[in-house]
MOPAC internal coordinates of N, CA, C and O (Angstrom, degrees):
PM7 1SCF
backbone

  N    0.0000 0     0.00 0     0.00 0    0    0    0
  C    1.4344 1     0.00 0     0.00 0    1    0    0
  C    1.5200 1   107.42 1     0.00 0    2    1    0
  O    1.2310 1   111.91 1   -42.84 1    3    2    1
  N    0.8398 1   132.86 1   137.16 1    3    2    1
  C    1.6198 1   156.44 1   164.08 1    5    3    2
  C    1.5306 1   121.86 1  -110.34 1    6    5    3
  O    1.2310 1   120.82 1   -16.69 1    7    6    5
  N    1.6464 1   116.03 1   163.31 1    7    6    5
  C    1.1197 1   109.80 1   174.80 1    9    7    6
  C    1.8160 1   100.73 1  -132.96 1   10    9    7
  O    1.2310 1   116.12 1   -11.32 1   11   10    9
  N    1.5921 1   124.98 1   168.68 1   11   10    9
  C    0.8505 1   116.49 1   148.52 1   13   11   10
  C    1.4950 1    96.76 1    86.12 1   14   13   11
  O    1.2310 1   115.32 1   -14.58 1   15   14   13
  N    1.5001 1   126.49 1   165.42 1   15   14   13
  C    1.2283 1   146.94 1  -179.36 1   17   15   14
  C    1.3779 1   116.55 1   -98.52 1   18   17   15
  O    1.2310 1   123.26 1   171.28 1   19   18   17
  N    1.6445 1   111.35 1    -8.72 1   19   18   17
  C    1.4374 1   132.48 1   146.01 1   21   19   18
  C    1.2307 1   102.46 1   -49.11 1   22   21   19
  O    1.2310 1   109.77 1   118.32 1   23   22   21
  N    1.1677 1   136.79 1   -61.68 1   23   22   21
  C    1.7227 1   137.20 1  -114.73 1   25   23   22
  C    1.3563 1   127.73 1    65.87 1   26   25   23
  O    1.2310 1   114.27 1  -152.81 1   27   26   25
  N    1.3164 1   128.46 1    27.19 1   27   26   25
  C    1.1491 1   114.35 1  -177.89 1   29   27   26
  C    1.2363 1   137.23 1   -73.95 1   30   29   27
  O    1.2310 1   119.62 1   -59.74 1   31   30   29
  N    1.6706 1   118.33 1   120.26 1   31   30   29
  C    1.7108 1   120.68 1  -134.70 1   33   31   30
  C    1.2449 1    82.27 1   -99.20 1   34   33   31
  O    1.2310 1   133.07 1   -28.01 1   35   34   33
  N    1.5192 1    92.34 1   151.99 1   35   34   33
  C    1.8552 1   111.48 1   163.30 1   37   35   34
  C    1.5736 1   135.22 1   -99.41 1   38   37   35
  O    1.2310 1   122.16 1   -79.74 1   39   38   37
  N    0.8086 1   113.46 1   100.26 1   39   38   37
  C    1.0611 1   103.22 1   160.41 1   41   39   38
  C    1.8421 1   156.27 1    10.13 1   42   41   39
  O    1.2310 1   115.13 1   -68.71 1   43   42   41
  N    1.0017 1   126.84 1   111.29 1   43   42   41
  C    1.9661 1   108.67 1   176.68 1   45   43   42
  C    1.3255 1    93.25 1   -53.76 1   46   45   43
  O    1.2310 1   137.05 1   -27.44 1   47   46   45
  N    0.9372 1    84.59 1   152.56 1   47   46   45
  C    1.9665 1   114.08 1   169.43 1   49   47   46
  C    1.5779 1   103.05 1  -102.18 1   50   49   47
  O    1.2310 1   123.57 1   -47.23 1   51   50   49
  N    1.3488 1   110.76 1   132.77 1   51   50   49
  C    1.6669 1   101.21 1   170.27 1   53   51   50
  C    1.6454 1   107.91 1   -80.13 1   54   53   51
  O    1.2310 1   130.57 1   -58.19 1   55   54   53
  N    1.3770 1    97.21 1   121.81 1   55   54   53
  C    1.5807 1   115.00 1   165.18 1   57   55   54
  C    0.9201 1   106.09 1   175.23 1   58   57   55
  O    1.2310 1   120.86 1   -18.04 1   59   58   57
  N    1.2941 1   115.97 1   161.96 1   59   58   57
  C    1.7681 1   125.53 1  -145.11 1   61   59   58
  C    1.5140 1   107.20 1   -92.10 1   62   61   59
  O    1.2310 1   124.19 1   -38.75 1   63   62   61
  N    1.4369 1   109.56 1   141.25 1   63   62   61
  C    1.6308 1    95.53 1  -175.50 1   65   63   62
  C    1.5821 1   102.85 1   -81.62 1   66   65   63
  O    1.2310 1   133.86 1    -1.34 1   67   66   65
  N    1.4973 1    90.81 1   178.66 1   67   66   65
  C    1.6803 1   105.98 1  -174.98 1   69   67   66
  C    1.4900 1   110.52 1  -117.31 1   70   69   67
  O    1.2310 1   118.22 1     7.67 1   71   70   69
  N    1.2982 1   121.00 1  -172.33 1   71   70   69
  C    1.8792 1   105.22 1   166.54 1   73   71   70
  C    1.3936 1   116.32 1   -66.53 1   74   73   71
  O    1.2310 1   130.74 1   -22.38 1   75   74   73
  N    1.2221 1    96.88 1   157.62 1   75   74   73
  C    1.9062 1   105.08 1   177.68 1   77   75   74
  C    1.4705 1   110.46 1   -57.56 1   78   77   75
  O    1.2310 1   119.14 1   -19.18 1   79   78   77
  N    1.4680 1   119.24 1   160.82 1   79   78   77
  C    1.3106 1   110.99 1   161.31 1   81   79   78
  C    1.4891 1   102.99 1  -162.26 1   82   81   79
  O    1.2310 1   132.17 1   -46.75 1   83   82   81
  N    1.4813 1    94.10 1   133.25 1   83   82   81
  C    1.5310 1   113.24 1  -174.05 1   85   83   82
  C    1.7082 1   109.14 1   -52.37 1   86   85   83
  O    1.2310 1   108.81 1   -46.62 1   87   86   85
  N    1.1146 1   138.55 1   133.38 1   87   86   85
  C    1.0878 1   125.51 1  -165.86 1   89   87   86
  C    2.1292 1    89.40 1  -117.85 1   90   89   87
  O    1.2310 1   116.49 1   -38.83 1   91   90   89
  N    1.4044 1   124.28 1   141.17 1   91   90   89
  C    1.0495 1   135.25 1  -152.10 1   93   91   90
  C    1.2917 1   123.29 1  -155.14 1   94   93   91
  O    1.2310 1   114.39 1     4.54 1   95   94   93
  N    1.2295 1   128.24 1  -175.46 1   95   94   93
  C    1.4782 1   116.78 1  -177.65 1   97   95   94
  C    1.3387 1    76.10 1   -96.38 1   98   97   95
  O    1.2310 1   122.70 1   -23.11 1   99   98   97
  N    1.8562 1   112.43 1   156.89 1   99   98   97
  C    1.3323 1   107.39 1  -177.82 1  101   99   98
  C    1.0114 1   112.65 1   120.45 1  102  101   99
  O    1.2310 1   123.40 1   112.95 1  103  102  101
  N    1.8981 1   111.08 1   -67.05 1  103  102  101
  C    1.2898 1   130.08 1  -131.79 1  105  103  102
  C    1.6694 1   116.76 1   -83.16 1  106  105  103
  O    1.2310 1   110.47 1   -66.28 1  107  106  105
  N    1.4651 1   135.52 1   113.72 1  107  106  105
  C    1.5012 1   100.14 1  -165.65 1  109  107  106
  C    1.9898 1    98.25 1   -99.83 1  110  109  107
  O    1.2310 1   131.96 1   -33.28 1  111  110  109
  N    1.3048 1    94.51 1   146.72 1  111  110  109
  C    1.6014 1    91.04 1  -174.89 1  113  111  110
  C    2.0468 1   100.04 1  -143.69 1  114  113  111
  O    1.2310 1   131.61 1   -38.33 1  115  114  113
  N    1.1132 1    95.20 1   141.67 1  115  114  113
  C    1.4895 1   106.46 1   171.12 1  117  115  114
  C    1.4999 1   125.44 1  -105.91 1  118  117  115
  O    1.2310 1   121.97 1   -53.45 1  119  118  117
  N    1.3687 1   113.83 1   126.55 1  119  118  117
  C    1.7080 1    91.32 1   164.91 1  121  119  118
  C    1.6185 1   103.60 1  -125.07 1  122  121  119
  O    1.2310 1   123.47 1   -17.18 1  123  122  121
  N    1.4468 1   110.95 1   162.82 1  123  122  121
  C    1.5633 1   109.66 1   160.52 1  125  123  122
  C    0.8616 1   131.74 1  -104.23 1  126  125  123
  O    1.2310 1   122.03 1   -16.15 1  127  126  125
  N    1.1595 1   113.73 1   163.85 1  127  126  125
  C    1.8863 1   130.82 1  -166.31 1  129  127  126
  C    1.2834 1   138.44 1  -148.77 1  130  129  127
  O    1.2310 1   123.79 1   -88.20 1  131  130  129
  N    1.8504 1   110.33 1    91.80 1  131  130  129
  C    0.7084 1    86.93 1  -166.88 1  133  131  130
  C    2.2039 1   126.17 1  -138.67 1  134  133  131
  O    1.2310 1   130.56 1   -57.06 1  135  134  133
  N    1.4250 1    97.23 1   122.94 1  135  134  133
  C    1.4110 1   132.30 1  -125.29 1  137  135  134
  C    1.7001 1    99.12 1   -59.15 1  138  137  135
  O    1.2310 1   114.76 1   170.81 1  139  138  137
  N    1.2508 1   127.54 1    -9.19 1  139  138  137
  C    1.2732 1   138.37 1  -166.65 1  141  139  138
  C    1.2002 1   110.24 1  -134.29 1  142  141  139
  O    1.2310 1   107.38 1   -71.61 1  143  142  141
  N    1.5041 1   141.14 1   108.39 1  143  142  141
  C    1.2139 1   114.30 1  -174.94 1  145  143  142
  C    2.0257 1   102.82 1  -131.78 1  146  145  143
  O    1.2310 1   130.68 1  -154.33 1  147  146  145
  N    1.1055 1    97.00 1    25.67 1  147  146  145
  C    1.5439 1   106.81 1  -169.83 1  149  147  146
  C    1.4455 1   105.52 1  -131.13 1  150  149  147
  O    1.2310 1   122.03 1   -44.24 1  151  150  149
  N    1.8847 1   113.71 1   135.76 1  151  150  149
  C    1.4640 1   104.89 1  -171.36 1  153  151  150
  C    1.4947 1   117.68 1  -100.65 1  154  153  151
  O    1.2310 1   125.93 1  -111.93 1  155  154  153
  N    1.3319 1   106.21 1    68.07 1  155  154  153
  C    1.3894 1   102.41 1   174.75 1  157  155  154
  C    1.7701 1   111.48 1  -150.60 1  158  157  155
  O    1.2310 1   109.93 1    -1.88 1  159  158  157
  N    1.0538 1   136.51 1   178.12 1  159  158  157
  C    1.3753 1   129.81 1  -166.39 1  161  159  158
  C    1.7774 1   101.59 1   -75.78 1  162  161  159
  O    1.2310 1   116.76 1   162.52 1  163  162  161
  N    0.9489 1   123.76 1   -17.48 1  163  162  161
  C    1.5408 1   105.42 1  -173.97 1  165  163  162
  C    1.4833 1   104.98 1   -57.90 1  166  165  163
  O    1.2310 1   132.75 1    -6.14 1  167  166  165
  N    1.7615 1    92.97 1   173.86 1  167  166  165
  C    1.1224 1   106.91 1   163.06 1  169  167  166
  C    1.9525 1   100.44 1   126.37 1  170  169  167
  O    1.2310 1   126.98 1    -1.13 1  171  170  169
  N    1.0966 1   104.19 1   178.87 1  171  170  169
  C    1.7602 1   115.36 1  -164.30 1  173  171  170
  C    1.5533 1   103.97 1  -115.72 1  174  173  171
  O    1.2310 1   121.75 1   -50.50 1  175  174  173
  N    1.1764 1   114.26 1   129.50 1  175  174  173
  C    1.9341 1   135.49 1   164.14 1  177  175  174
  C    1.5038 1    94.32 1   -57.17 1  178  177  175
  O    1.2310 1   114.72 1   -83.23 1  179  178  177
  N    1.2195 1   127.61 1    96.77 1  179  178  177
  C    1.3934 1   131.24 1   148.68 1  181  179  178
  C    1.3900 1   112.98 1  -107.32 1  182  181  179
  O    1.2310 1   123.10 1   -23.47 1  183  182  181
  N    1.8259 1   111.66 1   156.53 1  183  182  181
  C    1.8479 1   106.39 1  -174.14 1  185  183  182
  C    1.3901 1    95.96 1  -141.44 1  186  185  183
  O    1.2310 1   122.41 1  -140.90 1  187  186  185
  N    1.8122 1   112.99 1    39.10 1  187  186  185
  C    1.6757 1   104.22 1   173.14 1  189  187  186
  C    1.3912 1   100.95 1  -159.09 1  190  189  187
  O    1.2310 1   122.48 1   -23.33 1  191  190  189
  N    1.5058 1   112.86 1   156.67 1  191  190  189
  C    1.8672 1   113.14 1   173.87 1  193  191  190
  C    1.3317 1    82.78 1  -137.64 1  194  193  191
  O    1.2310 1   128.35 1   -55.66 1  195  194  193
  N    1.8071 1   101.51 1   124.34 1  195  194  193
  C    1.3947 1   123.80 1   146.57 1  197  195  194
  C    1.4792 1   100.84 1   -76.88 1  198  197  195
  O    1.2310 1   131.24 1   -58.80 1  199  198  197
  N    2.1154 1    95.90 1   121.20 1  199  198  197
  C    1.5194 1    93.20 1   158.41 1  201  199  198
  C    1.5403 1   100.90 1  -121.38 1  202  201  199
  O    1.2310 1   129.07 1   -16.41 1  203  202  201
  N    1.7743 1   100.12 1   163.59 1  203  202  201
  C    1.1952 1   100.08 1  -170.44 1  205  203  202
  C    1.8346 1    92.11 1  -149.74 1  206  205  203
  O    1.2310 1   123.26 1   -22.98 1  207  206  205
  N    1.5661 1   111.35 1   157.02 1  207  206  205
  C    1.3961 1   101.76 1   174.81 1  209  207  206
  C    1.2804 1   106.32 1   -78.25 1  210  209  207
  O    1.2310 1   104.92 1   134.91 1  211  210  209
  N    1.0535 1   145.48 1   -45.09 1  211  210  209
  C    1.4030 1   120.24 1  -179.28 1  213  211  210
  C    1.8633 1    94.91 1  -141.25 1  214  213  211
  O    1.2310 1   130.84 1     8.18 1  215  214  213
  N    1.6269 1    96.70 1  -171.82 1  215  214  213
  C    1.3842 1   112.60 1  -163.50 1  217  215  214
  C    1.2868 1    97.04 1   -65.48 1  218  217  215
  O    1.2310 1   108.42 1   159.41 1  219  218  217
  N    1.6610 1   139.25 1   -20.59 1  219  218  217
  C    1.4871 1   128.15 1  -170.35 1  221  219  218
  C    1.9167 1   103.52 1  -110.68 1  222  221  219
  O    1.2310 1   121.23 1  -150.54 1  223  222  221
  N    1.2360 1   115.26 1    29.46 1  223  222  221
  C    1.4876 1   100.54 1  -147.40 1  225  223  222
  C    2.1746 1    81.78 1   -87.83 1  226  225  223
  O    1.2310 1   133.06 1   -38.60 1  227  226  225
  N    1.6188 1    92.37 1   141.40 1  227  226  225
  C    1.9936 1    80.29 1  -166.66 1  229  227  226
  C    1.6802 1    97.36 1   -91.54 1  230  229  227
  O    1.2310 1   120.02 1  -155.78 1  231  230  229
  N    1.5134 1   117.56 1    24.22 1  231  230  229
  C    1.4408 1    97.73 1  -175.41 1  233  231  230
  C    2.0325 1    94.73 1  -142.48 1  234  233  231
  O    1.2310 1   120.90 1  -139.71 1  235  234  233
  N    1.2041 1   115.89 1    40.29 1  235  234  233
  C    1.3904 1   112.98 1   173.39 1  237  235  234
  C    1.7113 1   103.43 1   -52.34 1  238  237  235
  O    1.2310 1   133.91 1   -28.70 1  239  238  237
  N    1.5542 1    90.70 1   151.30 1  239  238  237
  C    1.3802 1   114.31 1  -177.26 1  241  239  238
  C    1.7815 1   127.96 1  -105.24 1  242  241  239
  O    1.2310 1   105.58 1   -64.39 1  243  242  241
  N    1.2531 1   144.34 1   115.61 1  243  242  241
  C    1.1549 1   127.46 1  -153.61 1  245  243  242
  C    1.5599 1    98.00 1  -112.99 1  246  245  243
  O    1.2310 1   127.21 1   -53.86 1  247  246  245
  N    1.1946 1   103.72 1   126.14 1  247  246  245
  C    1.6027 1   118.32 1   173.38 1  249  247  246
  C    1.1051 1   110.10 1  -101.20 1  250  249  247
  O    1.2310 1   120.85 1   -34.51 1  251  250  249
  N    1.5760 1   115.98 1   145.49 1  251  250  249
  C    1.6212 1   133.38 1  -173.83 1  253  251  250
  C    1.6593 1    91.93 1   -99.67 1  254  253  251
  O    1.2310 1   120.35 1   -46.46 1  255  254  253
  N    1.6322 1   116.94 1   133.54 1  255  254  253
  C    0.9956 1   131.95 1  -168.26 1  257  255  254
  C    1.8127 1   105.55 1  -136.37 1  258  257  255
  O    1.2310 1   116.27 1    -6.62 1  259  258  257
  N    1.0535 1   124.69 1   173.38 1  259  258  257
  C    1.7670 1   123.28 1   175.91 1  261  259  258
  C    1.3917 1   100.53 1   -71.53 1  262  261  259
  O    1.2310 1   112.65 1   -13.81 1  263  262  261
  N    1.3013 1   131.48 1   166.19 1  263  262  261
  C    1.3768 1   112.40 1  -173.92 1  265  263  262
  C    1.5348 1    83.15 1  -103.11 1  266  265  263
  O    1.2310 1   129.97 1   -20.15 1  267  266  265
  N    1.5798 1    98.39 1   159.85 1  267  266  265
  C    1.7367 1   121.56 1  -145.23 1  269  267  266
  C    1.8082 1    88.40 1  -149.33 1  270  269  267
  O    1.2310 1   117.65 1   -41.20 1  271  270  269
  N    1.5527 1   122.08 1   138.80 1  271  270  269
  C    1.1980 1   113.91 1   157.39 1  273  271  270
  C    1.4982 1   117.04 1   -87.01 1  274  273  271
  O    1.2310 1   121.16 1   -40.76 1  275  274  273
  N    1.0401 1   115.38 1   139.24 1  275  274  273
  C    1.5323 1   122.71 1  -168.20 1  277  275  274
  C    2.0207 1   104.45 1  -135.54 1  278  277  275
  O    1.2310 1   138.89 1   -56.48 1  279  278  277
  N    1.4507 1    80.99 1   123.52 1  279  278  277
  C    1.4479 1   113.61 1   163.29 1  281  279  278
  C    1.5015 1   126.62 1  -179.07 1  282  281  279
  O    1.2310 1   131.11 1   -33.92 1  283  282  281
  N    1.6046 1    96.16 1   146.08 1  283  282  281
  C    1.5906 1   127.43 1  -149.36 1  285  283  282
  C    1.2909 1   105.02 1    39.03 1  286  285  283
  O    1.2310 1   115.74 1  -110.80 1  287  286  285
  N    1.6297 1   125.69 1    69.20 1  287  286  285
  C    0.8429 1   132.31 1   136.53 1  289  287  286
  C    2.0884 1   147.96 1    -6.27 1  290  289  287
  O    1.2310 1   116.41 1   -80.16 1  291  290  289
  N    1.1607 1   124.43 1    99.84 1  291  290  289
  C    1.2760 1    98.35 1   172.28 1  293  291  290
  C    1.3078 1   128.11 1  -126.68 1  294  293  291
  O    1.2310 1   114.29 1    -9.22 1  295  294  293
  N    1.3390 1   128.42 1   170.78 1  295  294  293
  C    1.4763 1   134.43 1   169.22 1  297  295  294
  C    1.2284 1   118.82 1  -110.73 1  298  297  295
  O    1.2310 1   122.17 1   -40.66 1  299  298  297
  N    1.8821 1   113.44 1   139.34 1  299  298  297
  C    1.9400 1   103.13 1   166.70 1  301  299  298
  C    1.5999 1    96.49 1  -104.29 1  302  301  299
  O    1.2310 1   130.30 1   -37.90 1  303  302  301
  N    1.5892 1    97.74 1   142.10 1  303  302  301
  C    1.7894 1   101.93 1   157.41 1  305  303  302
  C    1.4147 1    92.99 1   -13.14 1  306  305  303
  O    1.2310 1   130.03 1   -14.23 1  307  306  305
  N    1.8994 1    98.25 1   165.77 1  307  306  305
  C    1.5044 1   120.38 1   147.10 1  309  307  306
  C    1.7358 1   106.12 1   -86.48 1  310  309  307
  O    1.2310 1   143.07 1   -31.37 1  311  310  309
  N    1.3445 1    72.79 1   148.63 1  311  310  309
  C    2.0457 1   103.07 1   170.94 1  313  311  310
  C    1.1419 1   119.41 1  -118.20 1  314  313  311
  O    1.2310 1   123.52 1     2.83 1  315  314  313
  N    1.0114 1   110.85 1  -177.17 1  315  314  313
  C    1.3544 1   133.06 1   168.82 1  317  315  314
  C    1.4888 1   133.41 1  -100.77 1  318  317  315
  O    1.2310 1   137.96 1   141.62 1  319  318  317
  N    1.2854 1    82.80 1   -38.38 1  319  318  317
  C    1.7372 1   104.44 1  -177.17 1  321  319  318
  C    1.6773 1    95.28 1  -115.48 1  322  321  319
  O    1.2310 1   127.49 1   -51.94 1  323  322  321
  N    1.0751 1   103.20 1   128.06 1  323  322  321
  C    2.0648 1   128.77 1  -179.21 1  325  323  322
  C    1.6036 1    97.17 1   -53.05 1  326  325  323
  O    1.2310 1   122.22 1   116.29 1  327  326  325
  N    1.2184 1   113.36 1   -63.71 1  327  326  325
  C    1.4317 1   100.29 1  -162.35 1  329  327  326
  C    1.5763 1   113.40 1   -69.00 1  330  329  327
  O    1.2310 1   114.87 1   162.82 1  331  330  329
  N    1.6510 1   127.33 1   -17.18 1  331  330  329
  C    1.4478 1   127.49 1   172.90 1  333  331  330
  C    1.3809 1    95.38 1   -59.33 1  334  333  331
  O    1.2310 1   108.31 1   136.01 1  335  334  333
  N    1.3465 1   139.45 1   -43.99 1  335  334  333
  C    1.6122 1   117.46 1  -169.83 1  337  335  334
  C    1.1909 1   104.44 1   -79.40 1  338  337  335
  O    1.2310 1   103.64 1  -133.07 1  339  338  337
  N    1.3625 1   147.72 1    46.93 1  339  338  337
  C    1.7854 1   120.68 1   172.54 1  341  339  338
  C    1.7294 1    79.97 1  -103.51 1  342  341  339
  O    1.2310 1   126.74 1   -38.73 1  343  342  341
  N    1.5765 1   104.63 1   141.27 1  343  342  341
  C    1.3161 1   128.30 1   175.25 1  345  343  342
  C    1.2631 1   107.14 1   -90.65 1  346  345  343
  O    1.2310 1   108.56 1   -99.22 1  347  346  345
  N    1.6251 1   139.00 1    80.78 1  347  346  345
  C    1.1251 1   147.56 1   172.38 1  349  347  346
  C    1.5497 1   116.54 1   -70.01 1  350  349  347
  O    1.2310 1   116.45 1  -173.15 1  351  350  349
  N    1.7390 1   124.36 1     6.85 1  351  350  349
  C    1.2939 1   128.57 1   179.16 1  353  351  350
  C    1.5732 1   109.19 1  -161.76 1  354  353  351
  O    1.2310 1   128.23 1     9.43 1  355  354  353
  N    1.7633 1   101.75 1  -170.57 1  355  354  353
  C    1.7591 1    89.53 1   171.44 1  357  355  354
  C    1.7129 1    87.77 1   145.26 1  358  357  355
  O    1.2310 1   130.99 1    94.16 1  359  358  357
  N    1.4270 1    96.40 1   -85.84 1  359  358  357
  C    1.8256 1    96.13 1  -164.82 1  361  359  358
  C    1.7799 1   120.56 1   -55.44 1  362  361  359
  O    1.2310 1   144.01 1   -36.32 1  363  362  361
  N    1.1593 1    70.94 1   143.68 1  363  362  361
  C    1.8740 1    73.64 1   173.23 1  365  363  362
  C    1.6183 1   128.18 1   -67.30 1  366  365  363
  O    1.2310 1   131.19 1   175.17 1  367  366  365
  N    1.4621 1    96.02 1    -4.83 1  367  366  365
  C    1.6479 1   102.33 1  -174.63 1  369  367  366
  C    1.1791 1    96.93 1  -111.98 1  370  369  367
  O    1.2310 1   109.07 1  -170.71 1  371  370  369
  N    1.6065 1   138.08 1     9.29 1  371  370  369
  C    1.1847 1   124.84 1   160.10 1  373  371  370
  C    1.7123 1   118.29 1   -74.18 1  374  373  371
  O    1.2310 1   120.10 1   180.00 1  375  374  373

């Protein structure tokens, strides 16, 4: 996942993975994201998240979002279940 027309990539989030799951037509899956992970004012005005299923996927999709300051960025796996993706950690300045 990335943000911005930069690309600015995110990060793993620390939290524990879960089982794999084939992701499919069909399939509903969640991940979290979360775009700030440092407590201080830095960081960059971005107003989009490229998501993509994985780091090689050749057709990621970029969503228009409110613009959000974003830095050290992170991502959780996809799930299954909504509440396993909330990214409750990640940056090093937390």
């Amino acid at each position: 996942m990335a943000f911005g027309s930069d690309g600015t990539e995110a990060g793993p989030a620390e939290q524990s993975v879960g089982d794999a799951i084939t992701l499919g037509k069909g399939t509903i899956a969640y991940a979290g994201v979360n775009p700030k992970t440092t407590n201080d004012d830095a960081g960059k005005e971005l107003d989009s998240i490229i998501v993509g299923v994985g780091n090689e996927d050749p057709n990621p999709v970029s969503l228009p979002v409110e613009t959000m300051t974003v830095d050290k960025p992170v991502v959780t796996n996809w799930h299954t279940v909504a509440a396993d993706a909330v990214p409750f950690g990640g940056g090093t300045d937390q």
